[in-house]
Jmol script that loads the backbone (N, CA, C; Angstrom):
load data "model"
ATOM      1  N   UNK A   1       0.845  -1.173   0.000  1.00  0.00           N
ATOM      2  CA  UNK A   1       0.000   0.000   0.000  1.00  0.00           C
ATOM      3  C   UNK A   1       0.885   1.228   0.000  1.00  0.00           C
ATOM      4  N   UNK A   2       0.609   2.220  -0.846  1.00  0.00           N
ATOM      5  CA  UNK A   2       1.286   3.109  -0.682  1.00  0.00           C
ATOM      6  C   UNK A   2       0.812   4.768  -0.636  1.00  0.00           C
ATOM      7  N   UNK A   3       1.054   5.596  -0.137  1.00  0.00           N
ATOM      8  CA  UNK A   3       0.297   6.911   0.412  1.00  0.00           C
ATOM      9  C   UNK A   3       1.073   8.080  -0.266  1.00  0.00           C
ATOM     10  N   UNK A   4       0.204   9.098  -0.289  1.00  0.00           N
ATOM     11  CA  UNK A   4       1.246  10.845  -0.707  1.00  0.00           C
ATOM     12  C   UNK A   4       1.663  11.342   0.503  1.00  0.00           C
ATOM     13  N   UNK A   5       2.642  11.432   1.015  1.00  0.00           N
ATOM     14  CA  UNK A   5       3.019  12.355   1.914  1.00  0.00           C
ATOM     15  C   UNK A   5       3.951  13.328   1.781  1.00  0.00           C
ATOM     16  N   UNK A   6       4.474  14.607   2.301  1.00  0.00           N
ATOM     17  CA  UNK A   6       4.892  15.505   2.372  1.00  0.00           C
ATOM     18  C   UNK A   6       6.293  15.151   3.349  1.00  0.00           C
ATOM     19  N   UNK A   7       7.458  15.193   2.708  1.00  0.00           N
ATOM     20  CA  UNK A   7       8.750  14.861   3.532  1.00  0.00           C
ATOM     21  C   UNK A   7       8.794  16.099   4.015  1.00  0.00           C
ATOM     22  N   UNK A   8       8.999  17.096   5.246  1.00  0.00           N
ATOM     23  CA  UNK A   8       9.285  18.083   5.713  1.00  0.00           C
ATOM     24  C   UNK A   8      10.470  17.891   5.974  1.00  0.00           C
ATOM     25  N   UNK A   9      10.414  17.317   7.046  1.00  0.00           N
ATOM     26  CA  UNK A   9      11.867  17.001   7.807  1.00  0.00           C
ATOM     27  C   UNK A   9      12.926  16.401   7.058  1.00  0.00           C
ATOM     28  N   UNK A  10      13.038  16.387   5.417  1.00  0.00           N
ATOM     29  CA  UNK A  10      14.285  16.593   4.542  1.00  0.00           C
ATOM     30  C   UNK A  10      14.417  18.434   4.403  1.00  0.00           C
ATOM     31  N   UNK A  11      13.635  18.911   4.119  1.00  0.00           N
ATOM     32  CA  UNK A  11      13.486  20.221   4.032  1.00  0.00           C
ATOM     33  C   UNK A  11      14.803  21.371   4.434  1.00  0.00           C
ATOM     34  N   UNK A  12      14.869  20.711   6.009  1.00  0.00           N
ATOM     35  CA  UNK A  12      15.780  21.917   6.779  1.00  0.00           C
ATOM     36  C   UNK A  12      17.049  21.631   6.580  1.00  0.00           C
ATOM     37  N   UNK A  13      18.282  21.876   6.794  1.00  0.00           N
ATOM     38  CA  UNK A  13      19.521  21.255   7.118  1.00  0.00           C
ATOM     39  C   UNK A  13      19.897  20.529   8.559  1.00  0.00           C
ATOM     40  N   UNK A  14      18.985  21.017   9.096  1.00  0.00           N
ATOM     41  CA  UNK A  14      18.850  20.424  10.767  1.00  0.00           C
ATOM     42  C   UNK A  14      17.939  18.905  11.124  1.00  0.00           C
ATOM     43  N   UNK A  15      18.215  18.081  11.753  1.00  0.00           N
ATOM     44  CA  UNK A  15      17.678  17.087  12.274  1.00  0.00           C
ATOM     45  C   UNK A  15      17.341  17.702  13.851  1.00  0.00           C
ATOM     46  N   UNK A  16      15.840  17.335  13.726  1.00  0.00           N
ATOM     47  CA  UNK A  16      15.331  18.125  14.988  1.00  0.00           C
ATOM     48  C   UNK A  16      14.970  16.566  15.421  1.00  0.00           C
ATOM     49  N   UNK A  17      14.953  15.120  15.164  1.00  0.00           N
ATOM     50  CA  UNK A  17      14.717  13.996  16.094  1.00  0.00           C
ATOM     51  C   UNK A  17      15.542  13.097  15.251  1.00  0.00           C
ATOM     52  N   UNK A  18      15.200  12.046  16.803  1.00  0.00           N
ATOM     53  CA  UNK A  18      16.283  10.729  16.152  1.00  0.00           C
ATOM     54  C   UNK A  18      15.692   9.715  15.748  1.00  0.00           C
ATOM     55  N   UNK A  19      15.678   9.089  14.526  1.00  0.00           N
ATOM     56  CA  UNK A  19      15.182   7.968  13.927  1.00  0.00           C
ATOM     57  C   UNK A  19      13.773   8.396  13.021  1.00  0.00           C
ATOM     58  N   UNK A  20      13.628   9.564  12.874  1.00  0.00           N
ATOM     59  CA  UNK A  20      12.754  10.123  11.769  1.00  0.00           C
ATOM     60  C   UNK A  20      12.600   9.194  10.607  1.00  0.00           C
ATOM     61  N   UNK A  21      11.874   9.528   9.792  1.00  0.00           N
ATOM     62  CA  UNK A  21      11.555   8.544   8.750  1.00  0.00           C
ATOM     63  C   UNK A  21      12.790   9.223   7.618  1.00  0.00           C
ATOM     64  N   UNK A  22      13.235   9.091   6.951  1.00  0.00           N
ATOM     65  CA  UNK A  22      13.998   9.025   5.995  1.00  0.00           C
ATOM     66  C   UNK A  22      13.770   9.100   4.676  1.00  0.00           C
ATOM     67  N   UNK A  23      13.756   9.444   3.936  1.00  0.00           N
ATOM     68  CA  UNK A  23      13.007   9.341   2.152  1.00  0.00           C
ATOM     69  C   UNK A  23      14.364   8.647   1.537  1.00  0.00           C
ATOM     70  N   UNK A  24      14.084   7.165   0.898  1.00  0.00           N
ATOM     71  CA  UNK A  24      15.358   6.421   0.074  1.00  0.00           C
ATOM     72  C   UNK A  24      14.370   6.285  -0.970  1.00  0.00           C
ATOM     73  N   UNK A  25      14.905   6.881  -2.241  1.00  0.00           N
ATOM     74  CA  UNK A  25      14.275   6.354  -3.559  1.00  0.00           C
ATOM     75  C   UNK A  25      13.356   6.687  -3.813  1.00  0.00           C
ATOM     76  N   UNK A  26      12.891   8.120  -3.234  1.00  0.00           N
ATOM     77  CA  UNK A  26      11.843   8.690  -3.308  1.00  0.00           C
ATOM     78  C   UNK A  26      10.387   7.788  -2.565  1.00  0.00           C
ATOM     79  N   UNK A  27      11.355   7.221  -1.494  1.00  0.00           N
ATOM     80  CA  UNK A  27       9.796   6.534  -0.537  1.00  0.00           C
ATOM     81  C   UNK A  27      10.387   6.702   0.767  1.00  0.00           C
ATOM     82  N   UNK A  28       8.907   6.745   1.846  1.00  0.00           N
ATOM     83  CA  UNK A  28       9.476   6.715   3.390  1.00  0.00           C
ATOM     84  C   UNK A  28       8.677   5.786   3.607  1.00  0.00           C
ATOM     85  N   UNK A  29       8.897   5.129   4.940  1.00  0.00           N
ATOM     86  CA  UNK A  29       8.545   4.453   5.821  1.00  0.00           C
ATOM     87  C   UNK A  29       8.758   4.794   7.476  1.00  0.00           C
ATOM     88  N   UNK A  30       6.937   4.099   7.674  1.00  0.00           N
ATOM     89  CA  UNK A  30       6.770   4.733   9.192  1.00  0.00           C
ATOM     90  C   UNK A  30       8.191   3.804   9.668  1.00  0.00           C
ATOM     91  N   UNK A  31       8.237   4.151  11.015  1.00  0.00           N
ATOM     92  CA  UNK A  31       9.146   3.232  11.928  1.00  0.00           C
ATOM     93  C   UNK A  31       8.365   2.022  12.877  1.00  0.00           C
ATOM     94  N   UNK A  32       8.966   1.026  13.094  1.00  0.00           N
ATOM     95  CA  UNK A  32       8.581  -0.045  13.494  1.00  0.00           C
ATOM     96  C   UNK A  32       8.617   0.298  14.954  1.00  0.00           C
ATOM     97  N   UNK A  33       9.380   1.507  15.708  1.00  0.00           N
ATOM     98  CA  UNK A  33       9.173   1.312  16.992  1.00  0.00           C
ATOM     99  C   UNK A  33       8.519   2.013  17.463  1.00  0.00           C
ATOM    100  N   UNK A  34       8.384   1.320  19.364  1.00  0.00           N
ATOM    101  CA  UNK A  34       7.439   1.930  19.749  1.00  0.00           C
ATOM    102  C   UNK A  34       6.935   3.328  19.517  1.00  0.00           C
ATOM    103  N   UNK A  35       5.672   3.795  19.683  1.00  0.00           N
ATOM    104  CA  UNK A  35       4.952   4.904  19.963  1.00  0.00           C
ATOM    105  C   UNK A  35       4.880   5.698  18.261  1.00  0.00           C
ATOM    106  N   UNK A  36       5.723   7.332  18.479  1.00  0.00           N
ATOM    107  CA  UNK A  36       5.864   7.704  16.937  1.00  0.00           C
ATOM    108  C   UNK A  36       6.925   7.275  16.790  1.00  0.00           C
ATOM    109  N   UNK A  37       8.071   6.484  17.304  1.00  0.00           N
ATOM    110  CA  UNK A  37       9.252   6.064  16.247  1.00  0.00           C
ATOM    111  C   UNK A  37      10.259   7.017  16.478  1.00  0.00           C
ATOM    112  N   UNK A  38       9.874   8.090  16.411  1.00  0.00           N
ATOM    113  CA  UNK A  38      11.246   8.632  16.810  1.00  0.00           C
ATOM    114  C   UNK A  38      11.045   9.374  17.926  1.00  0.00           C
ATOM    115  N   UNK A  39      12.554  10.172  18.776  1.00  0.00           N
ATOM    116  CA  UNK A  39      12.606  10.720  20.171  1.00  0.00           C
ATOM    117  C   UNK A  39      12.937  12.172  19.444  1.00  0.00           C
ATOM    118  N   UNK A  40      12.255  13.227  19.817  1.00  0.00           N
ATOM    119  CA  UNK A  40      12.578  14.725  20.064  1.00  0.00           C
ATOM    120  C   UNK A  40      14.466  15.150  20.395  1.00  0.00           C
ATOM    121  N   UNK A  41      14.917  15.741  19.881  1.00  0.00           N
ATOM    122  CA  UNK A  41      16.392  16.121  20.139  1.00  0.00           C
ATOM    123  C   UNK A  41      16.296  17.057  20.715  1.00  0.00           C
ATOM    124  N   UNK A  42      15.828  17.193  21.985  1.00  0.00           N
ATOM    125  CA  UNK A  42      15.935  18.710  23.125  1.00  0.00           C
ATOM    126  C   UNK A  42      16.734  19.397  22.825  1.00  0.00           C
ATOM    127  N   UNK A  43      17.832  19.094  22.469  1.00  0.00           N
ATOM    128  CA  UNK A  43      19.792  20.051  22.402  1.00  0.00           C
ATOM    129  C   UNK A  43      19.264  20.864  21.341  1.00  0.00           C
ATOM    130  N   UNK A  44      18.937  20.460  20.163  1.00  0.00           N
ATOM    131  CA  UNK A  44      18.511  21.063  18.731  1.00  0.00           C
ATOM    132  C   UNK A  44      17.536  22.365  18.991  1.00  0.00           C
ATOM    133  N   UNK A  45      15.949  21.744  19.741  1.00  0.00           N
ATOM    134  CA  UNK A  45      14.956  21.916  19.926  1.00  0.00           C
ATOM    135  C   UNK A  45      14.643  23.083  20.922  1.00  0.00           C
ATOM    136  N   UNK A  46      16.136  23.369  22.083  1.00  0.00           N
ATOM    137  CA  UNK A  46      15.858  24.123  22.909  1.00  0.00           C
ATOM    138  C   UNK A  46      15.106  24.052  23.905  1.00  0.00           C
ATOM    139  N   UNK A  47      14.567  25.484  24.606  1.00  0.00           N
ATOM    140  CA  UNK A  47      13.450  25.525  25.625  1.00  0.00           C
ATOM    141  C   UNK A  47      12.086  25.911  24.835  1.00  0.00           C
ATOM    142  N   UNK A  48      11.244  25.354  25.630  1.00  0.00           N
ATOM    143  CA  UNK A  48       9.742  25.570  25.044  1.00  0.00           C
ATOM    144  C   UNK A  48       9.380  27.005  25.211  1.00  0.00           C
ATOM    145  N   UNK A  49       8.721  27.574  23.677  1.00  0.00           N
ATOM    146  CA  UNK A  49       8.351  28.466  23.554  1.00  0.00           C
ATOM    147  C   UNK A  49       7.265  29.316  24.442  1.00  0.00           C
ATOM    148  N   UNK A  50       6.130  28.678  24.749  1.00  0.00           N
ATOM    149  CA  UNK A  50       5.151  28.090  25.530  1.00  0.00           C
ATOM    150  C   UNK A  50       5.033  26.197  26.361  1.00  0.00           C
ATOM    151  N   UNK A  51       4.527  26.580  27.246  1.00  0.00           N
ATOM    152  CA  UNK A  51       4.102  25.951  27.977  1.00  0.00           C
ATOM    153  C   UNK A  51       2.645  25.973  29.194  1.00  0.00           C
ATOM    154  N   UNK A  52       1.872  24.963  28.599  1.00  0.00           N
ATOM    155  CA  UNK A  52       0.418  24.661  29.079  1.00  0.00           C
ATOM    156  C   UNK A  52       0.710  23.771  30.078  1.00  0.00           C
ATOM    157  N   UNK A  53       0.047  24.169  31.628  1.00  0.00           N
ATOM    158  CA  UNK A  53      -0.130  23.329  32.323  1.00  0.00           C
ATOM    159  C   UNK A  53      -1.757  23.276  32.732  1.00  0.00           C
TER     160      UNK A  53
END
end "model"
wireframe off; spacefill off
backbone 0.3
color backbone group
């Protein structure tokens, strides 16, 4: 099965997480692990702009 999606995260020069999906050959694939697959890179990402408690 295959879907249209929008690669963003080739877009920037920056990797803002780890284990993002990747585009090879003009295709991505979700990730097999838990939850969304990949972890947030805080160092990159900084302090939160906002914050809701």
């Amino acid at each position: 099965l295959l879907f249209s999606s929008t690669d963003f995260n080739s877009y920037g020069p920056v990797s803002n997480a780890e284990n993002a999906p990747q585009r090879v050959n003009g295709r991505m694939s979700a990730s097999t692990d838990p939850g969304m697959g990949c972890a947030p890179r805080m160092d990159v990402l900084g302090e939160p702009v906002l914050e809701i408690r």
